[in-house]
N, C-alpha and C positions, 0 to 999 in steps of 0.2 A: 328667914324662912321662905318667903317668895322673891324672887329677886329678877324675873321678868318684869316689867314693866316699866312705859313710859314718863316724863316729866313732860309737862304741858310748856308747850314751847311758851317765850315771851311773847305775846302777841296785845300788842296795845288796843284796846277797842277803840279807842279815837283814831279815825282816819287823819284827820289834819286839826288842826289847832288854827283859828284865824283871832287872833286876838283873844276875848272873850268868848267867841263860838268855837262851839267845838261837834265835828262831823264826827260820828260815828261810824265804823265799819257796819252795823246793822241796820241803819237808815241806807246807809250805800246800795248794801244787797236789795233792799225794796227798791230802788231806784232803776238798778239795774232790771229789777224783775219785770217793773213798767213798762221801762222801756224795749224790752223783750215784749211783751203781750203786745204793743201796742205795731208794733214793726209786724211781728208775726200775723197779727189778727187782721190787718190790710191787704198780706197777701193771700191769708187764705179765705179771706171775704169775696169769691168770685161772685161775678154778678151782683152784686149788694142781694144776694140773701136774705141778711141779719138788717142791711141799712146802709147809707152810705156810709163815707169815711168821718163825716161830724157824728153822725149816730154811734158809729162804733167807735171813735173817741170817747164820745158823751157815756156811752156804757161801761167804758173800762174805768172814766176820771170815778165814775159813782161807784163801780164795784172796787176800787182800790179804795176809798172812802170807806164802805163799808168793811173792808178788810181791817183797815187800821180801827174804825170804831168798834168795829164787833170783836176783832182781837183782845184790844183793850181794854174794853167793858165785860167781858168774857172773863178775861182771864182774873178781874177782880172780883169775877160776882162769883166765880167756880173755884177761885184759889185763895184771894188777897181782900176779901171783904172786911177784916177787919185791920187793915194797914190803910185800908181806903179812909174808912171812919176815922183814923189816927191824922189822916194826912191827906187829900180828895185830890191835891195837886200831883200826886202819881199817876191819874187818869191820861195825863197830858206827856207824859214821858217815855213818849215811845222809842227814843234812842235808846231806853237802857234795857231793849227788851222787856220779857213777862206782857207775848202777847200769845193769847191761847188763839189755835189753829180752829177748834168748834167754833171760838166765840165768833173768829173770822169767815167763817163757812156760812152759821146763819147772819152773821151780814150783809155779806154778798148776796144770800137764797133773797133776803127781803128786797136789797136794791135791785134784783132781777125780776121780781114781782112785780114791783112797782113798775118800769121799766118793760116789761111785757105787755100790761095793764095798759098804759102812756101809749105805747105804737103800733099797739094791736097784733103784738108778736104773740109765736108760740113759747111758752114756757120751756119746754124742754127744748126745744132748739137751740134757743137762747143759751143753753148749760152745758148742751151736746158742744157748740161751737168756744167756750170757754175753755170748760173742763179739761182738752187738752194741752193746753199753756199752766194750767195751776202746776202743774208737777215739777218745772224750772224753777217760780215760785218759793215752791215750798222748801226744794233742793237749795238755794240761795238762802234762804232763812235759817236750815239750820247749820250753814257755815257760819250765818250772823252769831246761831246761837252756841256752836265751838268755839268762836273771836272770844265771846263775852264769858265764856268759862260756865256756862250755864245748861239744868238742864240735860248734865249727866245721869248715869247709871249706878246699881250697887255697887256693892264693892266687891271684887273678884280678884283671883289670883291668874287670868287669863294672859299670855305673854304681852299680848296687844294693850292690857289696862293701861290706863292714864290715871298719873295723880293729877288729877283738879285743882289750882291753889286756894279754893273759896268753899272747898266743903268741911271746912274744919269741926263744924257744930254738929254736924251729922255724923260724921267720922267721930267725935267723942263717946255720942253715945251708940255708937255702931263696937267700939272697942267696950264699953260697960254690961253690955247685954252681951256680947259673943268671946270679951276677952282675950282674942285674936290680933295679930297684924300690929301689937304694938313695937316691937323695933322698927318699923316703917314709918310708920307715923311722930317716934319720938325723932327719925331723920328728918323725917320733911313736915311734920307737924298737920300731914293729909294721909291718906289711905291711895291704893290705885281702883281705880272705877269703869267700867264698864261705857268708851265713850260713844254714846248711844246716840249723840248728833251726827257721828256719823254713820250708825246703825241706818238712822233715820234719810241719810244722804243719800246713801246707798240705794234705799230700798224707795220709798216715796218720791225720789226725785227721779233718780237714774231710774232704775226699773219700770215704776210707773208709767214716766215722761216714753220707755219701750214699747209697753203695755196698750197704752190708747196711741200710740202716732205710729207706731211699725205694727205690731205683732197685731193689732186689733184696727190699723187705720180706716178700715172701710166701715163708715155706717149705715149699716143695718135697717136700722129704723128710727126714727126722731124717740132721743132718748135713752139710745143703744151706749154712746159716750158717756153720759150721765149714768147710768146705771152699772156700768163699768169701773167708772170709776170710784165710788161709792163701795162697791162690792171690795174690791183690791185693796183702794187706802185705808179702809177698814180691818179689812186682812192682817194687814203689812203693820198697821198700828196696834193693833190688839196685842199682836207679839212681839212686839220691839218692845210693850208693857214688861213685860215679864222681866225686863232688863234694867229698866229704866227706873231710879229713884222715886217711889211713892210718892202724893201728895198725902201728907199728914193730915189736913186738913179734913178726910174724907174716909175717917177711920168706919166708917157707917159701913161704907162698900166694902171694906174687907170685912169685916166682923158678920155681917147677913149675906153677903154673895160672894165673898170674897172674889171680888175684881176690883178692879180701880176705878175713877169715873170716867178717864180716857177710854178705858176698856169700854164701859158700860154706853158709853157715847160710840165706839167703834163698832159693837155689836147695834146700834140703832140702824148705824150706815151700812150694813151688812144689809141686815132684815129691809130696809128700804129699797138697795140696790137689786135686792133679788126681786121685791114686789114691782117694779119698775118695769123689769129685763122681764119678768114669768106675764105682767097685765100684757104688754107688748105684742110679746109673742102669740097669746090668746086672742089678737085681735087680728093678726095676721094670717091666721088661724096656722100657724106653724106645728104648733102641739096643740 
């Protein structure tokens, strides 16, 4: 019946095998993203600004910290709390993916708190001078999480779909309630889906990474980057939702507002980014 669509290349999530260790291609992407921030944010530190080059080491080791904590602990407390209670050593497994992008945002916001507090910096400074490196970041991540087969979209008959080989559970009862797509599936034993990592590539890494360093590079005012950015990746996420494979877990949000809780977190970033950009400019007296 639908006979557009992709098969999901073989792509082994282990980068290399060293005996008993095993590297992942999604620890790699964080690697790389590092060491991205960390090249980038020395040259665009003129003057020490923000601090010297130990400072602005010192800031990124602790925001990539809180990246991986607040992802991690995020994404259990918003998705997998009860795989955690089953099993607590998941918390610690950050090659295998399942780390949420909120939980990683307020762990960053806190280590930059902290962090402000510590050198008597500006808080938004601090996030104006960040915030445009997250978006390689983010773009890197969700390559990690196309590798890992993770993380996809509905299911669609869109030329471009991708069968995923790991959503078979969902795709079961995806055919029991719509009774749809079964000669597909009894081929490949998957559905084709909507592949929304790299919806997500596209839009939050490329675009974005456009957004604050070309089409917006000049700031404005301390805050002007942070608020920008908040506003857009809020944007950009709320509607990649709509594509993107439900959390089950959070049937609450569909049933009373029906939105998602990505959604409902995207719209926070919204409403922030504008109250951010609107105080700003009322002090400038612009408007």
């Amino acid at each position: 019946m639908y006979k557009k669509y992709f098969l999901f290349p073989n792509i082994d999530p282990i980068f290399i095998r060293i005996n008993k260790i095993n590297i992942y291609w999604y620890g790699i992407m964080y690697l790389i993203s590092f060491i991205y921030m960390i090249k980038i944010s020395i040259i665009r530190n003129k003057n020490n600004k923000i601090g010297n080059k130990e400072e602005i080491y010192n800031l990124l080791c602790f925001c990539f910290l809180g990246v991986l904590l607040g992802g991690k602990i995020g994404c259990i407390l918003f998705y997998n709390i009860h795989d955690f209670i089953k099993n607590p050593i998941i918390l610690f497994k950050i090659w295998e993916g399942g780390m949420s992008f909120f939980g990683g945002l307020i762990g960053t916001i806190i280590v930059i708190i902290y962090f402000s507090y510590i050198k008597k910096k500006n808080f938004l400074q601090l996030t104006d001078f960040i915030v445009p490196m997250i978006p390689f970041g983010i773009g890197m991540g969700r390559i990690g999480n196309f590798i890992n087969s993770e993380l996809w979209g509905k299911v669609t008959n869109m030329p471009w779909a991708i069968i995923f080989p790991n959503s078979t559970e969902k795709d079961i009862i995806y055919i029991q309630k719509n009774l749809i797509y079964q000669d597909i599936f009894i081929k490949y034993s998957n559905l084709p889906r909507h592949p929304t990592q790299i919806y997500e590539f596209f839009l939050e890494g490329i675009i974005l990474f456009l957004i604050l360093n070309i089409i917006f590079k000049k700031n404005i005012f301390i805050g002007y980057k942070s608020s920008l950015f908040l506003f857009f990746y809020g944007i950009m996420r709320f509607f990649i939702e709509y594509f993107r494979e439900p959390d089950i877990q959070f049937n609450f949000f569909y049933n009373y507002i029906n939105l998602t809780i990505n959604q409902f977190f995207s719209l926070t970033m919204i409403i922030i980014g504008i109250i951010i950009f609107y105080k700003k400019f009322i002090q400038l007296n612009i408007i």
